[in-house]
C-alpha positions as CSV (number, residue, x, y, z in Angstrom):
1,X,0.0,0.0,0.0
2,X,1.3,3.2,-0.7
3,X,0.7,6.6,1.5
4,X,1.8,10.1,0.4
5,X,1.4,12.8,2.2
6,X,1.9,16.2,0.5
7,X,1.2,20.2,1.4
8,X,-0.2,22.2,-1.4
9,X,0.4,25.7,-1.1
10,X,-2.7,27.1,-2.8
11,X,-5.4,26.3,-5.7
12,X,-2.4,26.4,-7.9
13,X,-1.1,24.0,-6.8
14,X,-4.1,21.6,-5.7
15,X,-4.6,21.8,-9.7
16,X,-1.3,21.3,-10.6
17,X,-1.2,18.2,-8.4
18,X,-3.8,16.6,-10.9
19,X,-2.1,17.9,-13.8
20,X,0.4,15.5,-12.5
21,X,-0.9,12.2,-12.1
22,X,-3.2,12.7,-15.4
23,X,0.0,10.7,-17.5
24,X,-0.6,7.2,-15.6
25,X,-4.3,7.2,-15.0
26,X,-5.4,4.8,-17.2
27,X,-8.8,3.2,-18.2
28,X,-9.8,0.5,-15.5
29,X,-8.8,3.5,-12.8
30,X,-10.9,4.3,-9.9
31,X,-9.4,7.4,-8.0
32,X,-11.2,8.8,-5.0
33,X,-11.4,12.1,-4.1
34,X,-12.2,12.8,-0.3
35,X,-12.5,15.6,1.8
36,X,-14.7,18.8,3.4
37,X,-16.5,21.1,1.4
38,X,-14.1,23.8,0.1
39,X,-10.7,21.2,0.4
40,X,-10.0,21.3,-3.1
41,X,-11.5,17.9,-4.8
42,X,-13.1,19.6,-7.7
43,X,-9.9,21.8,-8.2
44,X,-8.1,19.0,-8.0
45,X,-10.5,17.1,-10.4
46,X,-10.4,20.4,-12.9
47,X,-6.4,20.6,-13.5
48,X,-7.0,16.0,-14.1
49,X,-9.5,16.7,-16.4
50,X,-7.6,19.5,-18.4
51,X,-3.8,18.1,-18.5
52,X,-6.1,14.4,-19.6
53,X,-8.4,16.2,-22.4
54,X,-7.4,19.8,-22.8
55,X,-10.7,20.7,-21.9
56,X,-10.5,24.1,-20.8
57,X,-13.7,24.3,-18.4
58,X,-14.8,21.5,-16.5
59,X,-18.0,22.3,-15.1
60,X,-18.6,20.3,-11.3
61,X,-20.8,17.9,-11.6
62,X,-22.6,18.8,-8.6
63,X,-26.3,19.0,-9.9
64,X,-25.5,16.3,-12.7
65,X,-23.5,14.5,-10.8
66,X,-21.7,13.5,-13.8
67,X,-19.7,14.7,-16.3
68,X,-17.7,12.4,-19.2
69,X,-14.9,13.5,-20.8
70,X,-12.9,11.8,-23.9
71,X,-9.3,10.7,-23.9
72,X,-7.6,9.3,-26.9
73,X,-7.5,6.3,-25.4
74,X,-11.1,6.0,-22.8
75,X,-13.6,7.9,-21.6
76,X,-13.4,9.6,-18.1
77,X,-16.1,10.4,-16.0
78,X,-16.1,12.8,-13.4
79,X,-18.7,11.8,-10.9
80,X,-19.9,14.3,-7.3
81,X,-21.4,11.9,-5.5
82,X,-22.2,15.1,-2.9
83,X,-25.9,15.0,-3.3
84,X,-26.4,11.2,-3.9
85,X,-29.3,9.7,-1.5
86,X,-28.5,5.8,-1.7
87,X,-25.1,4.2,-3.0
88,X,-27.1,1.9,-5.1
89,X,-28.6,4.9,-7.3
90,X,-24.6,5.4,-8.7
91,X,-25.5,2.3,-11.1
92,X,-27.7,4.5,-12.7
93,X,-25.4,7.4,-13.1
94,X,-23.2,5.4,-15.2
95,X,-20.6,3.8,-12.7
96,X,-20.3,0.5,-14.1
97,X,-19.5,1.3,-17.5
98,X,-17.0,3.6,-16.3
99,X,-15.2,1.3,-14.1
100,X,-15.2,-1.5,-17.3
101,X,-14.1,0.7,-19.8
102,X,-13.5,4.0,-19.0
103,X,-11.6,5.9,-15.7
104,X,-13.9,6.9,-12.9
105,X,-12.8,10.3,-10.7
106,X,-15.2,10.1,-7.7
107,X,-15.6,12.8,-5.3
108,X,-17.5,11.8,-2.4
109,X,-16.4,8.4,-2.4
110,X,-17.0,7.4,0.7
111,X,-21.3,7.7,-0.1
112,X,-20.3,4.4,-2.0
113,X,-17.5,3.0,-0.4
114,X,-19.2,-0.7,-0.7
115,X,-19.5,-0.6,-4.4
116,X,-15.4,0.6,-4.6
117,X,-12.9,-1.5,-6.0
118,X,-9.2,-2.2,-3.6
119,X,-7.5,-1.2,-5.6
120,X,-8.5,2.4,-6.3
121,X,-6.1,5.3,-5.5
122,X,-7.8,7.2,-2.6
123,X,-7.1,11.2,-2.4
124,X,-8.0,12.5,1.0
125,X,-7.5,17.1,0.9
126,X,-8.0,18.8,4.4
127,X,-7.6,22.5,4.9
128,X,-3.8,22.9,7.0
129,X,-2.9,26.5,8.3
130,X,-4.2,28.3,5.3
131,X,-2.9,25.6,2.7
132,X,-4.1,21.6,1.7
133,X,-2.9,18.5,2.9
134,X,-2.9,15.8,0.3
135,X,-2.9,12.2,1.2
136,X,-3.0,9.9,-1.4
137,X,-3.6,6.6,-0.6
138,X,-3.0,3.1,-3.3
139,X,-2.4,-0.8,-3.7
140,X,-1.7,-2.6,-6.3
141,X,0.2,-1.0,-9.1
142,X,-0.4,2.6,-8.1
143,X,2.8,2.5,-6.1
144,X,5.3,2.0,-9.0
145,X,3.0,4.2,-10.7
146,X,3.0,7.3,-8.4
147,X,6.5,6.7,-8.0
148,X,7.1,7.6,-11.9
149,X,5.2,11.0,-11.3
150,X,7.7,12.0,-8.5
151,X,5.4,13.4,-5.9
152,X,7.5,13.8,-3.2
């Protein structure tokens, strides 16, 4: 299991932090994004999504509670799982197509935490003395894979 723990300055760099795992998510990849309101998930999500498609705006997907984007090589979808009632209605959003064929980025996580696969890579923000902690938290392979990003 792999555990990182990293301090992020600003939104800057809570974006940039995306921007730098986007070159080894692949499809098949569950990542997890956990934290309060305000801790920088959908930030976090937004600077994914654009260093992964080059979209420029990346809307939350609080009220639609998802959003796909297209890759060259799968589909991503972007789910806020924020206002979700019952963990079974996420079958209905989508979730197991994206989990077969496509990458899932869940905020929320933890309002399905049954339906989530081992092997995901978990990222916890919390507010710390005006600036994020990151933890980021994986088995299986996302250990040799985190270690090619350099995080630390």
């Amino acid at each position: 299991m792999t555990d990182i723990t990293l301090s992020l300055a600003d939104e800057a760099a809570t974006a940039a932090l995306g921007a730098r795992l986007a070159p080894i998510i692949r499809a098949g990849d569950v990542i997890g994004l956990s934290g309060p309101l305000g801790a920088g998930k959908t930030t976090l999500a937004r600077g994914l999504i654009a260093a992964l498609t080059g979209a420029r705006e990346a809307p939350s997907p609080t009220f639609a509670l998802v959003e796909t984007y297209e890759t060259p090589a799968f589909s991503l979808w972007h789910f806020d799982l924020y206002r979700l009632e019952k963990p079974e209605e996420a079958w209905e959003l989508g979730l197991e197509e994206a989990f077969g064929s496509g990458a899932a980025l869940i905020e929320w996580p933890e309002r399905i935490a049954a339906l989530l696969p081992a092997d995901m890579l978990l990222i916890r923000l919390d507010p710390d003395a005006g600036k994020r902690r990151a933890r980021l938290r994986g088995g299986g392979a996302w250990q040799d894979r985190l270690a090619a990003v350099s995080l630390r």
